[in-house]
C-alpha positions in Angstrom: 0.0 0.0 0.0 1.0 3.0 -0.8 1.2 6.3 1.4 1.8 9.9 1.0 5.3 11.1 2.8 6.1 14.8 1.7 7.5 16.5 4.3 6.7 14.2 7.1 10.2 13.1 7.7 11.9 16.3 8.5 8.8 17.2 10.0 10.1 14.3 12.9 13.6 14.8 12.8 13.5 18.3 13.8 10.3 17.6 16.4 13.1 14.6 17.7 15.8 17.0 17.8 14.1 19.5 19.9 12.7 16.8 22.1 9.1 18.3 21.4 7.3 15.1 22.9 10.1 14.4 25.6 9.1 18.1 27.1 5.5 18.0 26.5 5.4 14.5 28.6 7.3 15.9 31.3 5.1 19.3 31.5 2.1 17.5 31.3 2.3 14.1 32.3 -0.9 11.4 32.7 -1.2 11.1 28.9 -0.1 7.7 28.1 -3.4 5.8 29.2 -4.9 5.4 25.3 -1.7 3.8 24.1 -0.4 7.4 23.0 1.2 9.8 25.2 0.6 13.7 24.8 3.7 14.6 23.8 3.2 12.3 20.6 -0.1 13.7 20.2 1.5 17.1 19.9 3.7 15.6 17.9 1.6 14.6 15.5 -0.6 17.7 15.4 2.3 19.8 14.7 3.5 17.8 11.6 -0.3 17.9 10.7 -0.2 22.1 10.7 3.5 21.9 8.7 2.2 19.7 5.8 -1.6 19.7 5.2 -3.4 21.7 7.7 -7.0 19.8 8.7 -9.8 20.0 11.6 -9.2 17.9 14.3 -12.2 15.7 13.9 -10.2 15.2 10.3 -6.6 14.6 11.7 -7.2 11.3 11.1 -8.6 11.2 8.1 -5.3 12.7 7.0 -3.4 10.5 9.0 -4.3 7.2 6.7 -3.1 8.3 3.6 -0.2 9.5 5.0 3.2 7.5 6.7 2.2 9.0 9.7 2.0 5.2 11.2 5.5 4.5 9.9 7.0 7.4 10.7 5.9 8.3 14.4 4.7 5.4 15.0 1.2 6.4 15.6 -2.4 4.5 14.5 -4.3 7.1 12.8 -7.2 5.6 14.7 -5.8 7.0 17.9 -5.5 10.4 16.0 -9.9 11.0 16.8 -10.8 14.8 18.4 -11.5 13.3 21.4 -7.6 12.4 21.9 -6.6 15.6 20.2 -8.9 17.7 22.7 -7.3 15.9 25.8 -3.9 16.8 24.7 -4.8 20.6 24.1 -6.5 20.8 27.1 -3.7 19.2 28.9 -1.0 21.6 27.6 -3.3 24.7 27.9 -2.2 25.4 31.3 1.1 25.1 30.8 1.7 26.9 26.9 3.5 29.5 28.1 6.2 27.4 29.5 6.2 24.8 26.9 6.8 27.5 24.3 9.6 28.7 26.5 11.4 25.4 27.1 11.4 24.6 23.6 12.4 27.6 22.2 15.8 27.8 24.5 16.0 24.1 22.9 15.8 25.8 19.8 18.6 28.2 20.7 20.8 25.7 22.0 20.6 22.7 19.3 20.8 25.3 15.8 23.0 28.1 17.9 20.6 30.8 17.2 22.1 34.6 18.1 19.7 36.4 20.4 21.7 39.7 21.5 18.4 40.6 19.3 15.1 40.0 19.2 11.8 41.5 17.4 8.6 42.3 19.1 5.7 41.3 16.5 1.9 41.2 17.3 -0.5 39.6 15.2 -4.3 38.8 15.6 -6.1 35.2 14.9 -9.8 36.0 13.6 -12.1 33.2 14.4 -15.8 32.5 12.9 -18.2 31.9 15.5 -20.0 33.7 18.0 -18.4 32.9 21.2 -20.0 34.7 23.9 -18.1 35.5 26.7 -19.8 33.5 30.0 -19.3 30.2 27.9 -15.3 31.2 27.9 -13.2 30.0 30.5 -11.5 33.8 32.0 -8.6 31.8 33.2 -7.4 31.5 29.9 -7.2 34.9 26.6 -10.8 35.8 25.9 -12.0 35.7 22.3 -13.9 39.3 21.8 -13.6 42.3 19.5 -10.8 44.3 19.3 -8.7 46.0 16.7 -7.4 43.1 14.0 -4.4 43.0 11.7 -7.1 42.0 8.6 -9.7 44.6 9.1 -12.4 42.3 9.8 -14.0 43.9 12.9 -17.1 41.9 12.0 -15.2 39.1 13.7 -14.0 38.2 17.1 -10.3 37.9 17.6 -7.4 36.7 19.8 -3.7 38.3 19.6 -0.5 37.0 19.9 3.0 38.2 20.2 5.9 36.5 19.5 9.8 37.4 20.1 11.7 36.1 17.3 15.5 36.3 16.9 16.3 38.1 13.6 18.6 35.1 12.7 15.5 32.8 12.8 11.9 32.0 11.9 11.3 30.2 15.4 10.2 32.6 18.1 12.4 32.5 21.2 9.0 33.5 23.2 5.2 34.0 22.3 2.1 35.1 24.6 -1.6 35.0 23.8 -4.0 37.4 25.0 -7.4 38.7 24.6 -9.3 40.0 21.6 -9.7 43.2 23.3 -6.7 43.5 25.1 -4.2 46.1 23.8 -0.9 45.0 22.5 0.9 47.9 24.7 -0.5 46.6 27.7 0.6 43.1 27.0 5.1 44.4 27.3 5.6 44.1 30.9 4.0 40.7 31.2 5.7 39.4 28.8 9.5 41.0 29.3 8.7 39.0 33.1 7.5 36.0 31.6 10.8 35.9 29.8 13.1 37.0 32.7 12.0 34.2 34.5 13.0 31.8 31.9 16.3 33.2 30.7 17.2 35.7 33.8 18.2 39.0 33.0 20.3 39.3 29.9 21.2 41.7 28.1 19.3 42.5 24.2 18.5 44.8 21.9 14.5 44.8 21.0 13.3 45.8 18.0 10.0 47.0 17.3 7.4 49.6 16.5 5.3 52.3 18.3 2.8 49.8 19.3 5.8 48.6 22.3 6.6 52.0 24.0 4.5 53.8 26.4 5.8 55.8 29.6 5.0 52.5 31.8 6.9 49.9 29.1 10.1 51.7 29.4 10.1 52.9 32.7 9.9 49.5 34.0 11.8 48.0 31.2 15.1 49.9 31.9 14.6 51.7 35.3 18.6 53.1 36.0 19.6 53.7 33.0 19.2 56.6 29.5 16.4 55.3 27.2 16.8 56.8 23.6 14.6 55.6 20.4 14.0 56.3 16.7 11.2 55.9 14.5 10.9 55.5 11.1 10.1 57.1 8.6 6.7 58.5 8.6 3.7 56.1 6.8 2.6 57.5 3.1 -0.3 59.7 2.8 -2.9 59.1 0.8 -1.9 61.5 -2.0 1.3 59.6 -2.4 4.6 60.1 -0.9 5.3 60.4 2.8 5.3 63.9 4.4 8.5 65.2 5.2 9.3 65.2 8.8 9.1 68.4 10.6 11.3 69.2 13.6 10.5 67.8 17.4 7.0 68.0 18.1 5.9 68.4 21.9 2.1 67.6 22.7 0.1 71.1 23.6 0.6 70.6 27.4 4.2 69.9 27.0 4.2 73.6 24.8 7.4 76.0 26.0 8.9 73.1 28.3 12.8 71.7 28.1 13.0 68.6 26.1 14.2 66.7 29.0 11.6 64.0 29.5 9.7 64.1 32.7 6.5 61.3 33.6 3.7 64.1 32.6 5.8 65.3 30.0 7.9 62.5 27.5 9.5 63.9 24.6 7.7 63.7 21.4 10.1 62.8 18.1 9.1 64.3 15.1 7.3 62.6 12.8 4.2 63.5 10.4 2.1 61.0 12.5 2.8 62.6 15.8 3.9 59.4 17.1 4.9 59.2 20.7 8.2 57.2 20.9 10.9 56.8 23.6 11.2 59.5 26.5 14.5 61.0 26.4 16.4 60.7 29.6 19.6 62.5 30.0 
């Protein structure tokens, strides 16, 4: 008989390498009672995503034509929702974590640079009405918000992810609410990671969305902050608007550029973009 492989094989020798169902086992143990442990569930589920995407209630469906039997060593029968559901909901708890372990595993099998790292937000619309008292609110709640594709008519979740310049894999990612703010989201995170890699020293790179007074305050308390932005967006007539010189908000009006918390310094730019306070 014969089966469909494609990418399945380097799907498993990099899940192997990483040790993505040695880490999700020892996470989330009390898997292994249906003849498959969670870890190889996840396993599974990841290759799935990487080389033909399907609902769960068709993972095995794609499983059959596929070597996924000879491969990881799975029964696509075992491959139902039902087990698939179990897994998630096992590893939901603990995502943050899992992310975390595996991408330093990440770093230190392929030797991936982070001295610096991107901060990148993206939104997950999702058909459906999901009201909110049938969510659980110890876990992101899907709702409205502001989404990267403009549908507003749909509910949303957000996610950012760290990723080191030098790679595709993030080195950290967070999920949050569809009407949570991605500013308010920094500190959380920046903690999240200090507890998994203790305090290090990195450039971030990202875009107005990071920086508010509270975000870099807490983000480097003793020492100068500086910043930059880029080039302003294009207009709608055409070419971008030439920058004018340091713009202060009205209430900041006749005041030294020195940044102070009621008063952070304003760099020019034809969107009036608040960026980094100035410390000197």
């Amino acid at each position: 008989m014969e089966k469909r492989l494609g990418a399945l094989y380097v799907a498993a020798e990099f899940l192997r390498r990483l040790d993505v169902a040695a880490i999700v086992d020892g996470l989330c143990p009390g898997g292994s009672s249906a003849h498959v442990t969670h870890g190889q569930v996840i396993e599974a589920l990841v290759a799935n995503r990487l080389t033909s995407p399907a609902p769960l209630f068709r993972v095995g469906d794609w499983a059959r034509p596929w070597a996924v039997e000879e491969v990881f060593g799975i029964s696509p029968e075992l491959l139902n929702d039902d087990r698939l559901a179990r897994a998630l909901d096992a590893i939901a708890r603990r995502l943050d974590q899992l992310a975390g372990t595996v991408g330093a595993r990440v770093i230190a099998e392929f030797g991936i640079d982070v001295s610096r790292m991107h901060w990148d937000m993206t939104s997950m619309s999702v058909h459906g009405a999901y009201p909110e008292q049938d969510q659980d609110p110890h876990f992101p709640v899907i709702g409205y918000g502001h989404p990267k594709d403009r549908r507003t008519d749909l509910k949303q979740a957000g996610l950012v992810s760290r990723p080191a310049p030098t790679a595709a894999s993030p080195v950290q990612a967070r999920v949050f609410g569809g009407g949570a703010s991605e500013a308010s989201q920094v500190i959380g995170a920046m903690n999240d990671l200090r507890s998994m890699a203790g305090e290090q020293k990195f450039l971030m790179v990202a875009d107005s969305k990071l920086v508010s007074y509270a975000n870099v305050t807490t983000s480097s308390p003793r020492r100068p902050a500086a910043g930059t932005t880029r080039p302003a967006r294009r207009s709608r007539s055409g070419p971008a608007s030439s920058p004018p010189s340091a713009v202060s908000p009205p209430s900041c009006a006749g005041r030294s550029p020195t940044a102070t918390p009621a008063c952070p310094v304003w760099l020019g730019t034809s969107t009036r973009t608040p960026w980094m306070p100035s410390r000197r």
